[in-house]
Structure formats: structure tokens, C-alpha cells
TORKOL-4160 file (C-alpha; in steps of 0.2 Angstrom, whole numbers, padded with zeros to 4 digits, m for minus):
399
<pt num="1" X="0601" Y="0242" Z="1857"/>
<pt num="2" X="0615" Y="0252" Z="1867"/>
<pt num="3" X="0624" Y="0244" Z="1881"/>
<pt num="4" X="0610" Y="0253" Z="1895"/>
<pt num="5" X="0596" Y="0243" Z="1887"/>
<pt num="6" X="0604" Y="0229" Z="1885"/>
<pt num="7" X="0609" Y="0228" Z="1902"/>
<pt num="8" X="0592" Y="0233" Z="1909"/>
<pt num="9" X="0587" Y="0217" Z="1899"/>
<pt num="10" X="0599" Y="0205" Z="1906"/>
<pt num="11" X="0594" Y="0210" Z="1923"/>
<pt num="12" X="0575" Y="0205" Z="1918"/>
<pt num="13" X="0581" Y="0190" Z="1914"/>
<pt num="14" X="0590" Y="0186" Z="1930"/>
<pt num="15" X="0576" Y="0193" Z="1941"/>
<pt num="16" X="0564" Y="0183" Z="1930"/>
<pt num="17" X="0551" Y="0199" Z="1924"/>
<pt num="18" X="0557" Y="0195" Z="1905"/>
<pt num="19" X="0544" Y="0192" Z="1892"/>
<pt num="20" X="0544" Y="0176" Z="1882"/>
<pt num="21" X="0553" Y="0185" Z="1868"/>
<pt num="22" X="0568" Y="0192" Z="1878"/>
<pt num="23" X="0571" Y="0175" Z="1886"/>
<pt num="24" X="0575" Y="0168" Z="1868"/>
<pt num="25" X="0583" Y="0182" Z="1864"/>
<pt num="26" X="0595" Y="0184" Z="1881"/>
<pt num="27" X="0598" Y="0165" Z="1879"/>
<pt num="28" X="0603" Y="0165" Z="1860"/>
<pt num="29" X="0614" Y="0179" Z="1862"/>
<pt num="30" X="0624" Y="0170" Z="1875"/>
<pt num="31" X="0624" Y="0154" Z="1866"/>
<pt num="32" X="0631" Y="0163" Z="1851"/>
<pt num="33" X="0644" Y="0171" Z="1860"/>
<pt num="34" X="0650" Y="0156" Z="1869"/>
<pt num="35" X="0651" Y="0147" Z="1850"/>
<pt num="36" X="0662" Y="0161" Z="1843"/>
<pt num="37" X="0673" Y="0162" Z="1859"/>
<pt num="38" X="0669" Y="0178" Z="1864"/>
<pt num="39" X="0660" Y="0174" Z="1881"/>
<pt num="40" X="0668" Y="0191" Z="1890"/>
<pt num="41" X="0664" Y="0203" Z="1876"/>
<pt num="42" X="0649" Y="0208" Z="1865"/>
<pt num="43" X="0652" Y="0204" Z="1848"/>
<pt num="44" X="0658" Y="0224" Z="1844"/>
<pt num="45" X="0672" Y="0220" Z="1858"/>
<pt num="46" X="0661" Y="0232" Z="1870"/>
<pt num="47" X="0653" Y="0221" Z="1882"/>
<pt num="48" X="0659" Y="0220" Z="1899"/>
<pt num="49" X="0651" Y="0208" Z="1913"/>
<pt num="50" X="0651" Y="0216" Z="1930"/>
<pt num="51" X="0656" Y="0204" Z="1942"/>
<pt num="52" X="0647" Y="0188" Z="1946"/>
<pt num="53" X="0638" Y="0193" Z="1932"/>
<pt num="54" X="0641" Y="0179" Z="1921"/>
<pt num="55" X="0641" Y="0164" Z="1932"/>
<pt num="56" X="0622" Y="0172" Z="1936"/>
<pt num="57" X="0615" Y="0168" Z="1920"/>
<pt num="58" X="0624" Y="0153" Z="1917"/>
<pt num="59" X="0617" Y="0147" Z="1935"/>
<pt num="60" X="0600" Y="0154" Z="1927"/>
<pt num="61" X="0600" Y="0146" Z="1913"/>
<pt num="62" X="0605" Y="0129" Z="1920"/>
<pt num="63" X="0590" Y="0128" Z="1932"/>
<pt num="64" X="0579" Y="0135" Z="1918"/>
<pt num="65" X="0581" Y="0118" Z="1910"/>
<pt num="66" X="0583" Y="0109" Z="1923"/>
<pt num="67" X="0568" Y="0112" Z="1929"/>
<pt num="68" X="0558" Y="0109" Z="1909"/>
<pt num="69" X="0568" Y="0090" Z="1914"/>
<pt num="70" X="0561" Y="0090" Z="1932"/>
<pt num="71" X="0545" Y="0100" Z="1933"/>
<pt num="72" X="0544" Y="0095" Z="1955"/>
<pt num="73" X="0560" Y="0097" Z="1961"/>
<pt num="74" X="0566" Y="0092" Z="1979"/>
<pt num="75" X="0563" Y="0105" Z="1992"/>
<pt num="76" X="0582" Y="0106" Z="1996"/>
<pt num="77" X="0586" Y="0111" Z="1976"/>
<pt num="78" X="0586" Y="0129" Z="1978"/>
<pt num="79" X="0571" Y="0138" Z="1970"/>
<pt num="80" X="0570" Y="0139" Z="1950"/>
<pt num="81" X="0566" Y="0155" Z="1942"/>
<pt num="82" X="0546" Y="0155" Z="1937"/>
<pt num="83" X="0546" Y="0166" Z="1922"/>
<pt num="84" X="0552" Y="0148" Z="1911"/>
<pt num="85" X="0557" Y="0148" Z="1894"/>
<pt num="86" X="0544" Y="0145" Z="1880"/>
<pt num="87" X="0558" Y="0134" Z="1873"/>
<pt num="88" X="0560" Y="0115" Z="1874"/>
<pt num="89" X="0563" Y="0098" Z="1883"/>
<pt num="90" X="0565" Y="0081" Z="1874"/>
<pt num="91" X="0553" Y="0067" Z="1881"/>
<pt num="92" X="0557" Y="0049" Z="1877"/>
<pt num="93" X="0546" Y="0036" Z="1878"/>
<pt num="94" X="0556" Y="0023" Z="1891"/>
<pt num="95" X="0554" Y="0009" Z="1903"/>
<pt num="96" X="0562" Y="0007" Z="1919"/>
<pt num="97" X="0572" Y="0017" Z="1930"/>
<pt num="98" X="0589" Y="0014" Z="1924"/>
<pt num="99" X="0582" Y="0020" Z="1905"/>
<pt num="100" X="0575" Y="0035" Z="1914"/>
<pt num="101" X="0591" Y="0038" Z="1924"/>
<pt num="102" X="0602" Y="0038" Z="1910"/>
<pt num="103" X="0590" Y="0048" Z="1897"/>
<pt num="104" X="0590" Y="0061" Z="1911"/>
<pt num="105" X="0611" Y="0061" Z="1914"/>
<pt num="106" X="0613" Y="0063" Z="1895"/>
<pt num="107" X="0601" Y="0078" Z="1892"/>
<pt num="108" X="0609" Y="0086" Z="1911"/>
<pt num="109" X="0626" Y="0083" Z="1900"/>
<pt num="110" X="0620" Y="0092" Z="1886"/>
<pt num="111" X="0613" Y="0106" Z="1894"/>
<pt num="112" X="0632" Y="0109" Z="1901"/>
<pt num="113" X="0640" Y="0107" Z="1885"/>
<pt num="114" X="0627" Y="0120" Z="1877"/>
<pt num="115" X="0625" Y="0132" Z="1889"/>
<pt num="116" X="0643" Y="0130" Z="1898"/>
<pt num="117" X="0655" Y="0126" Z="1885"/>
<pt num="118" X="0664" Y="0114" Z="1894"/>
<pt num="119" X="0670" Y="0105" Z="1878"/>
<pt num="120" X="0671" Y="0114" Z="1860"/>
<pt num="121" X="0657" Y="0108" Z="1849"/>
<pt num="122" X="0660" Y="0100" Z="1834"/>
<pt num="123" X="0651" Y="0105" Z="1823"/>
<pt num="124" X="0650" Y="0120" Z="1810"/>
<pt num="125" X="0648" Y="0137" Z="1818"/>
<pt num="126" X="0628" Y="0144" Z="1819"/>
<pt num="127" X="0634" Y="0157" Z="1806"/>
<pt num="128" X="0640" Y="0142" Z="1794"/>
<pt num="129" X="0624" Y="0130" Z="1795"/>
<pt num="130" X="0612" Y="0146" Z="1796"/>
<pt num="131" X="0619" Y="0158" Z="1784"/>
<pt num="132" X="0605" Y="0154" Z="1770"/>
<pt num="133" X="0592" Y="0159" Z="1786"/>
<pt num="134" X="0572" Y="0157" Z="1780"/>
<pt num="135" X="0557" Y="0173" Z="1788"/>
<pt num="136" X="0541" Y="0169" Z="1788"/>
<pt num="137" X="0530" Y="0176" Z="1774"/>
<pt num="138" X="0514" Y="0189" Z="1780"/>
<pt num="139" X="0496" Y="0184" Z="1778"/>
<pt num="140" X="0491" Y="0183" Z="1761"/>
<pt num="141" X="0478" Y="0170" Z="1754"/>
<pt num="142" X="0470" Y="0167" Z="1735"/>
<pt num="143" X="0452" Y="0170" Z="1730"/>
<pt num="144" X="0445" Y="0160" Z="1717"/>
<pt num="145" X="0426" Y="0167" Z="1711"/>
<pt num="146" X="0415" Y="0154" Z="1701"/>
<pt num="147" X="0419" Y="0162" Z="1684"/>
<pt num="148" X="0437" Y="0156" Z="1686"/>
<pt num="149" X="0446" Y="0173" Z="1690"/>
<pt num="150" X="0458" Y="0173" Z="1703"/>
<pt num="151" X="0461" Y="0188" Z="1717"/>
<pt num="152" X="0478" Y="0189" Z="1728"/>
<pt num="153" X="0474" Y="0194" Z="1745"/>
<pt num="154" X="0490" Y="0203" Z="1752"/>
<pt num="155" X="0490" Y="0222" Z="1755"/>
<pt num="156" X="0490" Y="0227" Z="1738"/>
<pt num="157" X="0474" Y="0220" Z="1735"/>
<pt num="158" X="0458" Y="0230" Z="1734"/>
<pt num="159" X="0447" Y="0232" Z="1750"/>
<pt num="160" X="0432" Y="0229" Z="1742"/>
<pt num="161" X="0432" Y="0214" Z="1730"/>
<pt num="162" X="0419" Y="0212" Z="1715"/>
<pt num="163" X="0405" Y="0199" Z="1720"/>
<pt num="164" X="0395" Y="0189" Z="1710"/>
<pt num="165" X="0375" Y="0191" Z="1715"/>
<pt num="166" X="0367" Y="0199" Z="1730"/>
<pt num="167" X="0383" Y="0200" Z="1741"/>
<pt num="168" X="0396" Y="0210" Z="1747"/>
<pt num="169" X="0415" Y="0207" Z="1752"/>
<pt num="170" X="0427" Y="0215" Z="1760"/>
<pt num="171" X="0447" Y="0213" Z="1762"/>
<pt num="172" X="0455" Y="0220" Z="1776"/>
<pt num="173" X="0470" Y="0216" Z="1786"/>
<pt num="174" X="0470" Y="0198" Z="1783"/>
<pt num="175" X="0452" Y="0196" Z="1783"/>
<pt num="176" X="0439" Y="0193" Z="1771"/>
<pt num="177" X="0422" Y="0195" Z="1775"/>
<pt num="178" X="0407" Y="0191" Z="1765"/>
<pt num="179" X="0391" Y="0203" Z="1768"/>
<pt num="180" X="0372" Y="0195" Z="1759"/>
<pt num="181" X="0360" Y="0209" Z="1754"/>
<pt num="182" X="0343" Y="0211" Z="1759"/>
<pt num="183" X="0330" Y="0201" Z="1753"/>
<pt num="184" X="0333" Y="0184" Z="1744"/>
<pt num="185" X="0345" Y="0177" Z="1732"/>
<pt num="186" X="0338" Y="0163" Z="1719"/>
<pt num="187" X="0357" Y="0161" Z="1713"/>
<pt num="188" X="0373" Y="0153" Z="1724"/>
<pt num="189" X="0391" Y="0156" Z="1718"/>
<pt num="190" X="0405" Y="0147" Z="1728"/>
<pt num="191" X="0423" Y="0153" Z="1729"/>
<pt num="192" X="0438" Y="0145" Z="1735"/>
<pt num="193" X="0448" Y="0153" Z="1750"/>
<pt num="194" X="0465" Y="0146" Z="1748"/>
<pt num="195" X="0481" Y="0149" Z="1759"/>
<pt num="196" X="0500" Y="0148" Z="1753"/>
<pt num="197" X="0514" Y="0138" Z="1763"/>
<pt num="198" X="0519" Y="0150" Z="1776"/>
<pt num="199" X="0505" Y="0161" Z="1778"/>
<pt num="200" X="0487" Y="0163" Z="1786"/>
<pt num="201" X="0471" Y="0171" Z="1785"/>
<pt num="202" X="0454" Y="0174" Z="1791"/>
<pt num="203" X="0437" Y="0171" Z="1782"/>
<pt num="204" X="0419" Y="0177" Z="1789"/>
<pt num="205" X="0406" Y="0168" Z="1779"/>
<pt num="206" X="0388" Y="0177" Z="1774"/>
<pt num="207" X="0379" Y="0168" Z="1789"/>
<pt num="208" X="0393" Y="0175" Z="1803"/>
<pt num="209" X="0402" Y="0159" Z="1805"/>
<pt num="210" X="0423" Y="0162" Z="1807"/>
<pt num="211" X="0435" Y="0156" Z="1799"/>
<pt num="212" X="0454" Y="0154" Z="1802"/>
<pt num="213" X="0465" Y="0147" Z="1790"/>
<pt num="214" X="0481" Y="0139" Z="1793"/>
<pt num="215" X="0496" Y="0137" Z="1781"/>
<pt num="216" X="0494" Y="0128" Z="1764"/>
<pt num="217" X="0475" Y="0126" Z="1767"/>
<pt num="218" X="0458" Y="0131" Z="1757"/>
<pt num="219" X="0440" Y="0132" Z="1759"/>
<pt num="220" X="0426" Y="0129" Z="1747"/>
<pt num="221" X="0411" Y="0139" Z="1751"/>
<pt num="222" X="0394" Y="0148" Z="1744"/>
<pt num="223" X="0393" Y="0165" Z="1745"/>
<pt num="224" X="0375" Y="0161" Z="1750"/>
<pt num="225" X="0369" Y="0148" Z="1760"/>
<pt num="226" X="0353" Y="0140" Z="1755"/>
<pt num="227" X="0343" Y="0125" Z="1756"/>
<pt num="228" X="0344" Y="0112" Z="1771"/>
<pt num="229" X="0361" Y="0114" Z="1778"/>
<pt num="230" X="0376" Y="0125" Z="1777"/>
<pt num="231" X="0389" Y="0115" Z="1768"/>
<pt num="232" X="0410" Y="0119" Z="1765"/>
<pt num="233" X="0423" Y="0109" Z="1760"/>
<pt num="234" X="0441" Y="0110" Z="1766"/>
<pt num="235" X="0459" Y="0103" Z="1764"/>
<pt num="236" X="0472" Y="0108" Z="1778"/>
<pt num="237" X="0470" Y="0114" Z="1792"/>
<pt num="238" X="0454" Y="0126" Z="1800"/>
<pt num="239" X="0448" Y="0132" Z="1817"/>
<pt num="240" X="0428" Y="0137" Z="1815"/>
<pt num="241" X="0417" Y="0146" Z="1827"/>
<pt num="242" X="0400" Y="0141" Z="1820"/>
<pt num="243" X="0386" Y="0153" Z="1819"/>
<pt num="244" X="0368" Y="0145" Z="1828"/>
<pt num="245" X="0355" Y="0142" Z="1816"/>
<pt num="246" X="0345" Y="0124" Z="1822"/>
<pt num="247" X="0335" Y="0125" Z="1805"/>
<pt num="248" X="0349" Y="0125" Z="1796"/>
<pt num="249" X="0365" Y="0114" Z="1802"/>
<pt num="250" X="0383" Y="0117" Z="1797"/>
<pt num="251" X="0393" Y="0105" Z="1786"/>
<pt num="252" X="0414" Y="0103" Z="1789"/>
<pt num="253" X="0418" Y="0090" Z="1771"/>
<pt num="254" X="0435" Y="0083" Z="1770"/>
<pt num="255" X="0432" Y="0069" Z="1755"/>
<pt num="256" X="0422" Y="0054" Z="1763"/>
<pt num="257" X="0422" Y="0061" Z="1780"/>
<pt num="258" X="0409" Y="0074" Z="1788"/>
<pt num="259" X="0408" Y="0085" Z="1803"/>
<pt num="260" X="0392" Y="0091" Z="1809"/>
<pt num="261" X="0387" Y="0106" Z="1820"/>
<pt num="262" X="0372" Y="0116" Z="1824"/>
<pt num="263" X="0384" Y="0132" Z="1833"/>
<pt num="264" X="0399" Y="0128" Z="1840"/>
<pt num="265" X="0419" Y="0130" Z="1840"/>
<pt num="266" X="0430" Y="0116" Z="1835"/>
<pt num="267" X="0446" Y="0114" Z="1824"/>
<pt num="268" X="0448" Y="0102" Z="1809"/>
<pt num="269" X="0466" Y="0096" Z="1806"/>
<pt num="270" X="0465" Y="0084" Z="1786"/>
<pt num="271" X="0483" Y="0087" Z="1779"/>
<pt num="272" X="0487" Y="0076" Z="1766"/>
<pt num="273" X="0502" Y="0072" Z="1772"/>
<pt num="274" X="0498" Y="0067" Z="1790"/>
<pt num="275" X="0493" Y="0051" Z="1793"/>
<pt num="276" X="0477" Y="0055" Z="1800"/>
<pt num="277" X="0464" Y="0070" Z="1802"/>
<pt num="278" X="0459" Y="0078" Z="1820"/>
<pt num="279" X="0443" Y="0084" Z="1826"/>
<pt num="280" X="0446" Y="0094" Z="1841"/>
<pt num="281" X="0430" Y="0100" Z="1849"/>
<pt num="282" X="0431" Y="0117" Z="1860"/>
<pt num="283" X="0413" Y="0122" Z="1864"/>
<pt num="284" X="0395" Y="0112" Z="1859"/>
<pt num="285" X="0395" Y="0097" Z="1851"/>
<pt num="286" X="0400" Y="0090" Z="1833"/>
<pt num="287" X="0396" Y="0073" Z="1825"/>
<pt num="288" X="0411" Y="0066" Z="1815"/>
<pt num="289" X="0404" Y="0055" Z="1800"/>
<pt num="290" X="0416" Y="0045" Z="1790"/>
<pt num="291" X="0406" Y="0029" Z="1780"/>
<pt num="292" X="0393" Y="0020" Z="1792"/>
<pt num="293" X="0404" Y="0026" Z="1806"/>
<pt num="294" X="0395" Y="0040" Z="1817"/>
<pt num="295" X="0405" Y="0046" Z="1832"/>
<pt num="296" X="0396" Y="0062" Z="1844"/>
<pt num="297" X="0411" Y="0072" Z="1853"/>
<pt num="298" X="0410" Y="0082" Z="1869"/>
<pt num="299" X="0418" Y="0098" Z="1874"/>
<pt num="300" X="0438" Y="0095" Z="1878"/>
<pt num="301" X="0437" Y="0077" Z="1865"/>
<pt num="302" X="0446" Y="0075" Z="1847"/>
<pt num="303" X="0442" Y="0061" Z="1833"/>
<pt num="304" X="0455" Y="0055" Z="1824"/>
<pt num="305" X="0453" Y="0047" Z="1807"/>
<pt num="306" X="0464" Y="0037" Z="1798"/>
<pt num="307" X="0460" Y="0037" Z="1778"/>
<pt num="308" X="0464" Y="0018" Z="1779"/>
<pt num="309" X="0454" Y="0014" Z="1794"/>
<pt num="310" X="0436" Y="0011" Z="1795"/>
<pt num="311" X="0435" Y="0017" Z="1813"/>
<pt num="312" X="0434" Y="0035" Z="1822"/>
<pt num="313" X="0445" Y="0033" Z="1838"/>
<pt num="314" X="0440" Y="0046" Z="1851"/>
<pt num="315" X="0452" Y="0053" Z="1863"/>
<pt num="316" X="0445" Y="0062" Z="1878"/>
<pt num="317" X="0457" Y="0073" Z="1885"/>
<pt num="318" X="0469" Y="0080" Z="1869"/>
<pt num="319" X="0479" Y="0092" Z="1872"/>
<pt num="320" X="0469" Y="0108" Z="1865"/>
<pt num="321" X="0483" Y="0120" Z="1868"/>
<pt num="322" X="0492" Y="0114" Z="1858"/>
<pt num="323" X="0479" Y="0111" Z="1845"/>
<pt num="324" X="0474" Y="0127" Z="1845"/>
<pt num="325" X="0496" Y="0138" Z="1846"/>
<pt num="326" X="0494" Y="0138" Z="1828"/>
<pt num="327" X="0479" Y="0151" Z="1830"/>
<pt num="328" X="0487" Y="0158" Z="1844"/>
<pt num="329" X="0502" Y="0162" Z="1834"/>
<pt num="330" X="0513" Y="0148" Z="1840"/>
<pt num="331" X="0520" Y="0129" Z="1836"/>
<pt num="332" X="0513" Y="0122" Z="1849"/>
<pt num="333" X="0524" Y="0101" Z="1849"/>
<pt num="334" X="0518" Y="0089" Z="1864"/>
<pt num="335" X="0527" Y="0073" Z="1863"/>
<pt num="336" X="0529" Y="0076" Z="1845"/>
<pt num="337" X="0541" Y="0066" Z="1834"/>
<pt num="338" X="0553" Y="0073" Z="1824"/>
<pt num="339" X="0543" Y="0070" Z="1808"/>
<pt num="340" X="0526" Y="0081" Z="1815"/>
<pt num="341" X="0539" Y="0095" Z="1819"/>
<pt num="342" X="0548" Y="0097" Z="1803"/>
<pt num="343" X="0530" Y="0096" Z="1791"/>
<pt num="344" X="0528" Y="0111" Z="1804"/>
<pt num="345" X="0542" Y="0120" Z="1800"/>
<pt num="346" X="0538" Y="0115" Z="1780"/>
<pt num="347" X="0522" Y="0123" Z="1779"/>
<pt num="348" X="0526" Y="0137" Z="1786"/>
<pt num="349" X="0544" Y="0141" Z="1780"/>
<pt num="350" X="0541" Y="0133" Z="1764"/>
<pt num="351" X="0556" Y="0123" Z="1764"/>
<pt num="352" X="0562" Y="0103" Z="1761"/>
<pt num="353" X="0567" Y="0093" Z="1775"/>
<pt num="354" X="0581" Y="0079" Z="1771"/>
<pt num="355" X="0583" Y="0069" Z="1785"/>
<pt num="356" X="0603" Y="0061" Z="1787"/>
<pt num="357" X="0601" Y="0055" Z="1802"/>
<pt num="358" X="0585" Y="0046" Z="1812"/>
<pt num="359" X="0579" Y="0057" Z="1826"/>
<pt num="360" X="0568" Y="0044" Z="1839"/>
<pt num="361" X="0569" Y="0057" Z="1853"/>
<pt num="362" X="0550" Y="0064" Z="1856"/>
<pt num="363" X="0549" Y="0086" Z="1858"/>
<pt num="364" X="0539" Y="0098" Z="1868"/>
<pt num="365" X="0538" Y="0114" Z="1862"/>
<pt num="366" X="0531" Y="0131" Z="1862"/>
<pt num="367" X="0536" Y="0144" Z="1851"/>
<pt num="368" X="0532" Y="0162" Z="1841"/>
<pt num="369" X="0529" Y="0158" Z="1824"/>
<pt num="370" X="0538" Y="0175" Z="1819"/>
<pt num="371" X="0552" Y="0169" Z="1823"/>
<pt num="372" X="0565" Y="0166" Z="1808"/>
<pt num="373" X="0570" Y="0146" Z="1803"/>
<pt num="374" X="0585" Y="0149" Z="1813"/>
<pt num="375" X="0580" Y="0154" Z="1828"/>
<pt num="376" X="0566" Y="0138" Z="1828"/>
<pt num="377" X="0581" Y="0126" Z="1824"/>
<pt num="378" X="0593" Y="0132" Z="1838"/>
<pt num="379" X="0579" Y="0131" Z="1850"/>
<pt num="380" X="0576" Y="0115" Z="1845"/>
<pt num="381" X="0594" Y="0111" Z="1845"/>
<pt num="382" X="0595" Y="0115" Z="1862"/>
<pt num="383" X="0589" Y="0100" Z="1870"/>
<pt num="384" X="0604" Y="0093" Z="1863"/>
<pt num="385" X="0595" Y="0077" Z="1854"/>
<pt num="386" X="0595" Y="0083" Z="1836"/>
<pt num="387" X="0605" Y="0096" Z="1823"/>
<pt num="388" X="0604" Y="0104" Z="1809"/>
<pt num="389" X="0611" Y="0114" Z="1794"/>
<pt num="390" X="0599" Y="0127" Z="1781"/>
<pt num="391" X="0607" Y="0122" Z="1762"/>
<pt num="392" X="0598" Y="0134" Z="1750"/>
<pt num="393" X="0579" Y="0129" Z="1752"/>
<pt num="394" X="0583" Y="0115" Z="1761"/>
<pt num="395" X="0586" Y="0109" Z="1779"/>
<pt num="396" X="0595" Y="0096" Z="1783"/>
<pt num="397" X="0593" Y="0085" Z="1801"/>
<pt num="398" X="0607" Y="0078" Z="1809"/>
<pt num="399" X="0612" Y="0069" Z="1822"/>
């Protein structure tokens, strides 16, 4: 952008009218600047701050986090810009008010060391540690049919696809939709919806129930639901909004455990790699099965099930937005560890995390999932509790 646009942006920022994107923009564009010394210039050698100019959006920006550390401030601290970053604030898991009085003194001192420059960093520039930069793919997805043959769904695939028996389905834009013909079928094919690291996509199944599929997931379903109950198995991660039908029930299978609905909208979070699978439930009411154990949850619960566990612990108020940014197009963290982050960032950058350093601080976070690997990292980095470096495929946390 020229220098006109960019300085209409700057002045939303300041006023505090700046959508969600331009604040992470305005505020890694600074940071950038300050980190290669060029604080009074733009990086052509244009820029020029009018006066005051700078010292405004520093004061911004220190408020801005300010606040995300203390959400009620005292009436005599002046008032903080409302329009808040989408960004991040560490929380720690402390006891006592000196813990708490020094947590909050070493993340105020970070935020000046960031944002301020008062002290050089030590570390390799952004450029250096983010020069092998990850994008996120688009929304593709493979379709298995029963007779073995495999489709890829991306934008060069066909928008009607070859069926098998009385059915019809369609790929467009991300979403495959499955259309029975009149009249009765007396055969039932299944296909296999499955979902690459890094991308999504959507699946209507022949009765009208939706579908959305997260990263590295897949779906086992009929192309025609017959008998007693409408039955699909998953592995990953899946946000459903069930189709009524009271005669016949709909069936979520993830191994040994079961989730049950008549019509209803609810998310179903089994990666192998996570120490336990979620039921969230946003509308009606689902029963979780997993052996002899039988749990019913209400609107606003979540099950969680732990492989290892013969119980089903039920939490009553879980935090849905968060379950659900994924869906919204968001990571969505809340009082997540460093490890739930980074199998984030995994799945959908397809990278390897390698850990050099242990990371106890605990994150909240809501980001764009558009957003390249180097912009997630530097937000993250921003709370001044953990850093990091891209090597190739890899990324590396540091202290």
C-alpha cells in the first residue's frame, strides 16, 4: 500500500475502528521495524512519523496488552482502547499474591522490551528464524468409493463425481454433497471422506445431516442409510448438525466409544494424539457411550474420555468458543499448554515441532487460520514466555 493508505490505517488503529486483521498487521509491522532498527522510517526509507505520532501507538499498544493482563482496570488508569487485539496473553496457573505480583511484573517487562525496545533482543532477527516461512494449504479432501478407487477433491476435481447405486454427488467449493434417488435402494456402499494436515472440508450426507471436517480427519459413511439407525465412523476432529429423524437415530463411532443423537448439533474432537476425546454439545441432547459407561449431556456440557479410563467425566460449562474457532476459521487456545498449541499448529501447517526448551506458561489465544506460520509464532511470541525458530519443516521452541 502507498503511504496515504497506510497512513489512513494507522490512524484506525489509534482511534481503534481497525478490524482484527489490521491490528496484527499494524502491530507486526512495528514490531518488525523496531527489530531491524528502523523505528523512524519505513523499510523503503520513506516513512516519516508526524509528531507525537509514534509515542501514540506505542502508548496504544502498551494498554492494548495491558488490558489482555488486566481485563478491570482501576478507574484512575486512563481508558484502554476497546477495539482489542485477537492476539494473546499468557496465564499461569499460581498461588498467592506474591506468585501473582511477580508473574504480572515479568510479562509488564516483556511487553516493554517487545514493544519499546528498551534493550536489543538477543536473539536472531525475525527474518533469520522465519525465513523458511510455512502457508496454509486450501480445502482439499480424499474420497474413497467402496470399489477401492480414490478421488482428490481440490478444484481440479470434477463437480459431479461417479456414484455407486441410486445416488448422486456433487463437489463444489469445498463441499461434497450426497443426493439419494427416488424410490428405494436394496444396496449400501460406504465411502471414506478423508482430510489432509492442513486443510478442511465440508460433507452433506444423503439424509441432510452436515458435516465439517477438520485437519487430518476422515469419515466413514453409507451413501444410503438403511435399517435401524444412521451409523459413521470417525477419527479426528468433526462438528455435525444432525438431521431429525426419531425412527431412525444417528450414530457418531470412534472405536469403543459411541455418541448418540436423534437431531442435534454437537462437535466430536478423537485425535489420536491427544490424550482424550471431547463431546461438546451445542443444541439437543447426545448420549456418550464408551463400554458399560452411559453419560446423557445437555446443551453448553462436553464429555471427555480418556482411552485409558473407564469413566466419562462431564464438564458443565466448557468453553464452546473455543471448541468451535476451528469451524469459525480460527485457533481458538484458552488456558492451553504449549503442547495442545503446537499439535495445532502441526495439523494445520504440517510441520514437526522439537521442543529445546520446556514451556510451563499456559496461552490464550484467538487467531485467523490463514495467517502464515510466521505470523502465528510472532504473536505467540509476543507474550514474551516462549520463542521460536522455522528449520526446513521443522519448528523449534525455545525459551
Amino acid at each position: 500500500m502507498d503511504a496515504m493508505e497506510a497512513r489512513a490505517l494507522l490512524q484506525r488503529y489509534l482511534d481503534g475502528n481497525a478490524s482484527q486483521e489490521e491490528i496484527i498487521l499494524i502491530e507486526q509491522w512495528y514490531q518488525q521495524m523496531a527489530g531491524t532498527g528502523e523505528r523512524d522510517k519505513e523499510e523503503d526509507g520513506v516513512w516519516k512519523w508526524e509528531d507525537g505520532e509514534r509515542q501514540r501507538l506505542e502508548t496504544t499498544m502498551e494498554r492494548r496488552l495491558l488490558e489482555q493482563i488486566n481485563p478491570n482496570p482501576p478507574e484512575a488508569m486512563p481508558p484502554v482502547n476497546e477495539n482489542v487485539v485477537r492476539g494473546i496473553t499468557p496465564m499461569y496457573r499460581t498461588m498467592g499474591k506474591l506468585a501473582v505480583a511477580a508473574v504480572l511484573l515479568t510479562v509488564v517487562t516483556g511487553t516493554y522490551l517487545l514493544f519499546l525496545k528498551k534493550q536489543p533482543m538477543k536473539t536472531a532477527s525475525v527474518q533469520e528464524r522465519y525465513q523458511n516461512d510455512v502457508r496454509p494449504e486450501q480445502n482439499s479432501a480424499l474420497l474413497k468409493l467402496t470399489n477401492g478407487k480414490t478421488i482428490l477433491l481440490d478444484d481440479s476435481a470434477p463437480r459431479i463425481i461417479p456414484g455407486q447405486g441410486s445416488v448422486t454427488i456433487t463437489n463444489d467449493s469445498g463441499q461434497l454433497i450426497y443426493r439419494p434417488s427416488a424410490g428405494e435402494t436394496t444396496e449400501t456402499f460406504y465411502n471414506t471422506l478423508t482430510t489432509s494436515i492442513g486443510n478442511q472440508y465440508h460433507l452433506v450426507l444423503p439424509d441432510g445431516t452436515k458435516v465439517w471436517l477438520n485437519a487430518a480427519s476422515s469419515i466413514t459413511y453409507p451413501t444410503v442409510f438403511a435399517g435401524k439407525q444412521r451409523q459413521v465412523d470417525i477419527s479426528g476432529e468433526a462438528y455435525f448438525e444432525v438431521a431429525k429423524n426419531e425412527r431412525q437415530p444417528f450414530v457418531v463411532r470412534k472405536g469403543e466409544m459411541t455418541v448418540q443423537v436423534l437431531g442435534t448439533s454437537f462437535n466430536v474432537n478423537c485425535y489420536g494424539d491427544d490424550a482424550a476425546s471431547m463431546i461438546t454439545l451445542l443444541e439437543g441432547k447426545v448420549s456418550v457411550e464408551k463400554g458399560t459407561t452411559r453419560n446423557l449431556l445437555e446443551p453448553g456440557q462436553q464429555a471427555v474420555v480418556r482411552p485409558a479410563a473407564g469413566r466419562i467425566t462431564i464438564l458443565r460449562h466448557p468453553d464452546i468458543e473455543a471448541v468451535m474457532a476451528w469451524k469459525n476459521g480460527s485457533f481458538g487456545f484458552n488456558d492451553a499448554d504449549i503442547g495442545s498449541v503446537m499439535r495445532e499448529v502441526e495439523r494445520w501447517y504440517n510441520v514437526q515441532v522439537v521442543y529445546e526448551a520446556t514451556i510451563t506458561s499456559h496461552f490464550v489465544a484467538d487467531i485467523p487460520r490463514n495467517v502464515p506460520l510466521s505470523q502465528l509464532l510472532q504473536l505467540l511470541e509476543a507474550t514474551g514466555q516462549v520463542h521460536f525458530r522455522i528449520e526446513g519443516k521443522k519448528v523449534i521452541v525455545m525459551q
